[in-house]
PLY file of the C-alpha trace (Angstrom):
ply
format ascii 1.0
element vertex 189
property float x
property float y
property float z
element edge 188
property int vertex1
property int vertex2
end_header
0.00 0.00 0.00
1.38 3.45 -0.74
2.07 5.80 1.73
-0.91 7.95 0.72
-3.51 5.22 1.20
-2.63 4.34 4.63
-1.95 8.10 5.29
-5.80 9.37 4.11
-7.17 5.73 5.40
-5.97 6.87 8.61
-7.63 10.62 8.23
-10.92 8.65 7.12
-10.57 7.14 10.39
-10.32 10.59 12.15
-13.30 12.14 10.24
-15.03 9.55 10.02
-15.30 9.43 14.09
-15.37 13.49 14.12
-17.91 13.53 11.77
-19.88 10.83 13.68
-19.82 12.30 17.12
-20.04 15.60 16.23
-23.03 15.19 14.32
-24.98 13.04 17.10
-24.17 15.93 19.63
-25.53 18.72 17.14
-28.75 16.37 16.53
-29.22 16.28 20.07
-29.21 20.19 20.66
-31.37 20.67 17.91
-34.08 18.67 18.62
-33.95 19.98 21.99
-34.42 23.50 20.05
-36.70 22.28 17.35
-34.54 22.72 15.05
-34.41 21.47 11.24
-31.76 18.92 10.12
-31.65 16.90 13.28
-33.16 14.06 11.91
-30.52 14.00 8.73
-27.86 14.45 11.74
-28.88 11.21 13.39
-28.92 9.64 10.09
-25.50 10.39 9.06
-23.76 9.85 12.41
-24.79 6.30 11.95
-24.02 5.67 8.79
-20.59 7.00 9.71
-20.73 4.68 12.93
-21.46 2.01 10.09
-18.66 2.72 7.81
-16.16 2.66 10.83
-16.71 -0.48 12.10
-16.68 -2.03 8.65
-13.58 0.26 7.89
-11.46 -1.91 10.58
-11.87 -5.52 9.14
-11.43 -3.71 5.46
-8.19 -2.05 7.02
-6.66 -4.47 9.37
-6.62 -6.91 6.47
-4.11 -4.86 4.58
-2.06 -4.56 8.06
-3.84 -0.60 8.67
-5.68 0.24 12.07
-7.11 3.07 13.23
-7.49 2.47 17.49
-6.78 3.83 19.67
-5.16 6.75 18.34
-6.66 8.25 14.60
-10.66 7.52 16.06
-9.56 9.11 19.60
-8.15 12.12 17.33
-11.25 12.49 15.66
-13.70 12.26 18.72
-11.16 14.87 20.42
-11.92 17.05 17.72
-15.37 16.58 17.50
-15.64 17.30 21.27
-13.63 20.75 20.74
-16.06 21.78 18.07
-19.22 20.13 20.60
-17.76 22.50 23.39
-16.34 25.43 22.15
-17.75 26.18 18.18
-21.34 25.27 18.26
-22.58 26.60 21.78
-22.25 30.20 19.84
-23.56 29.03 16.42
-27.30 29.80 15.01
-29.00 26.76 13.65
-28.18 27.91 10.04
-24.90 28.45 10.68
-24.56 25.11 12.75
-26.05 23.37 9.62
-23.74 24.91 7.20
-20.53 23.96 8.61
-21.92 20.39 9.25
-22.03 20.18 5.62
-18.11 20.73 5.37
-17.89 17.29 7.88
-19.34 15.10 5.03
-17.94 16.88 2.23
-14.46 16.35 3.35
-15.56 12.58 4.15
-16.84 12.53 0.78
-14.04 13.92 -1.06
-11.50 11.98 0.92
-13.34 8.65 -0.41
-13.29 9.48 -3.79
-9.22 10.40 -3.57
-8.98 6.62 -1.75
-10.82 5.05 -3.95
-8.99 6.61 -6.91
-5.71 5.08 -5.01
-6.80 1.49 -4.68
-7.56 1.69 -8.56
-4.01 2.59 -8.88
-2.65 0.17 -6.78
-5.64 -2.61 -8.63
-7.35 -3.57 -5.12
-11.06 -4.03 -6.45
-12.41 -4.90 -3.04
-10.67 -1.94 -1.17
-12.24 0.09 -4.03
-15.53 -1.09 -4.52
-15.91 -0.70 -0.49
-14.73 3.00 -0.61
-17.01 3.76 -4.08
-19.83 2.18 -2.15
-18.95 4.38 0.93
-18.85 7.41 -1.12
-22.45 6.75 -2.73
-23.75 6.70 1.03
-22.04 9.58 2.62
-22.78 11.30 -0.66
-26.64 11.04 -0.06
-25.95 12.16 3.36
-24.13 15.47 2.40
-27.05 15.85 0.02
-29.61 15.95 2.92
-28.06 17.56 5.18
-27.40 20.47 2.75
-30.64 20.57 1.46
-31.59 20.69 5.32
-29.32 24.20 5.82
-30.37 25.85 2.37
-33.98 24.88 3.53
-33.84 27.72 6.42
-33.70 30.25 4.13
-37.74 29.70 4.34
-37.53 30.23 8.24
-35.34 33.04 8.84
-36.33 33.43 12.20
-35.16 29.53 13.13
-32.60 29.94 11.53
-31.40 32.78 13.47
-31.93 30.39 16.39
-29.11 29.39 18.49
-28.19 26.10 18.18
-27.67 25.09 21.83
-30.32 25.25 23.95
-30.60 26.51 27.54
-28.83 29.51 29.39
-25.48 28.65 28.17
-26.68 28.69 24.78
-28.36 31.78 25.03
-25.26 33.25 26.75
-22.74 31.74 23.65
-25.40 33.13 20.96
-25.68 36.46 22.99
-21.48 37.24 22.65
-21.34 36.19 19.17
-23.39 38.48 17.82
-22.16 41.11 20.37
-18.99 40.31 19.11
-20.08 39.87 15.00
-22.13 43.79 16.24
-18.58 44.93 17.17
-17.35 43.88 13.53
-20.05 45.82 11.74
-19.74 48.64 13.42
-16.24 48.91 12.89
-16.16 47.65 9.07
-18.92 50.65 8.72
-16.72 53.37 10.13
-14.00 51.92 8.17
-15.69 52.55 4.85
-16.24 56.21 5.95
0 1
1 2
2 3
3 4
4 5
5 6
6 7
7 8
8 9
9 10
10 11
11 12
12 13
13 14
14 15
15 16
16 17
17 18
18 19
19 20
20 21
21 22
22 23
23 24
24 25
25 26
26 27
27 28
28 29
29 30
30 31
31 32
32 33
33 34
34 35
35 36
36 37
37 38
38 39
39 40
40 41
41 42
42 43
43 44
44 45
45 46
46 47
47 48
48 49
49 50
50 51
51 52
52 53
53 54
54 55
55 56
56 57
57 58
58 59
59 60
60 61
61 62
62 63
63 64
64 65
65 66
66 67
67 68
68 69
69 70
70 71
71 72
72 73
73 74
74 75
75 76
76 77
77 78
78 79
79 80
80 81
81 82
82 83
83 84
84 85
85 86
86 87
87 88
88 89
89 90
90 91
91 92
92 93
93 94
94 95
95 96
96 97
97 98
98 99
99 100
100 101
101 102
102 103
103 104
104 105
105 106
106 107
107 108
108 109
109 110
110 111
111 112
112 113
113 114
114 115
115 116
116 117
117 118
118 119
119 120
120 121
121 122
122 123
123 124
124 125
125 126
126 127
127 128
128 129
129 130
130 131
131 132
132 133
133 134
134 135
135 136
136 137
137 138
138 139
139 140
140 141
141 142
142 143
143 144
144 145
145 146
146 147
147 148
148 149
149 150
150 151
151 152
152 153
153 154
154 155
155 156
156 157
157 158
158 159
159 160
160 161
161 162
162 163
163 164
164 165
165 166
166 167
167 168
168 169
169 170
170 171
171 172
172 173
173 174
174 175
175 176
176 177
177 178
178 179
179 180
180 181
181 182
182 183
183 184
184 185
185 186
186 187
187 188
C-alpha cells in the first residue's frame, strides 16, 4: 500500500469518528431547540458509525488500524467543536458547517478510492465507491436541510444550543459579530 492510502485511510478514520460524534451531539441540541436537520444528523452519524466499524476488518486486512489513536483524534476534535464552536452558532450556521464534515468525508473517499484503482485492489475500491455513494446522499440531505432555512429566517437565526449557556454563547457572538459591523462601517467612511 502506498504511503498515501494508509496516510488518508488513517484521516478517514479521524473524520469519520469526528464527523460521527459531532453530528450526534448537534442532533441532540437541535431537537432539543426544534430545530431542522436533526433528523438528517442522526442519520449520518450512523451511517458513519457504520462505515467505521466495517472500515477496521477492510483495514486491518491490509495490516492498517485506526485504534486507539486516529478515532480518539477524531472524537477529540469533534468534542472541541461540541464545546467550544457550536454553543455560539445559530442553527443555520450550525447546519452549514456540518455540511463541510461530510464533504471532506466525501471527497477523501473518492481520492482513496482513486488510489486502490491505482494500486488494482477491487475490493478496497468497490468498499470506498460504495462508501462514497452513502455519505454522498448524506451530504445531500443535510445540505438541502441548511439551504432549507432560508424559508424560516427566524429559526434559523436560532441558536443552536439550547438553555442559558446557549443563550449566553449566541448572545457574545453576535455582540462580538455587532462589534465587527460597526467597525467595518466606520472603516468605509
Amino acid at each position: 500500500m502506498h504511503p498515501a492510502e494508509s496516510r488518508g485511510l488513517r484521516e478517514l478514520y479521524v473524520t469519520g469518528r469526528q464527523l460521527r460524534r459531532h453530528w450526534r451531539k448537534l442532533a441532540d441540541r437541535l431537537e432539543a431547540t426544534g430545530g431542522a436537520g436533526a433528523a438528517q444528523l442522526r442519520e449520518g452519524s450512523d451511517a458513519a458509525r457504520a462505515m467505521l466499524s466495517q472500515l477496521t476488518d477492510v483495514t486491518a486486512a491490509r495490516e492498517l488500524w485506526g485504534k486507539p489513536a486516529a478515532q480518539g483524534f477524531g472524537a477529540q476534535l469533534a468534542d472541541l467543536r461540541n464545546a467550544l464552536v457550536d454553543p455560539a452558532l445559530e442553527i443555520n450556521q450550525a447546519l452549514r458547517l456540518a455540511v463541510l464534515d461530510v464533504q471532506h468525508v466525501v471527497t477523501l473517499l473518492a481520492y482513496l478510492e482513486r488510489l486502490a484503482a491505482q494500486r488494482e485492489d477491487e475490493e478496497l475500491r468497490a468498499f470506498i465507491g460504495g462508501w462514497g455513494e452513502r455519505m454522498r446522499a448524506h451530504e445531500d440531505a443535510i445540505r438541502d436541510a441548511a439551504i432549507g432555512l432560508g424559508d424560516a429566517p427566524a429559526e434559523a437565526l436560532a441558536p443552536c444550543t439550547p438553555g442559558l449557556a446557549g443563550r449566553a454563547a449566541h448572545g457574545l457572538a453576535n455582540r462580538v459579530g455587532t462589534l465587527g459591523e460597526w467597525f467595518d462601517r466606520r472603516s468605509a467612511r
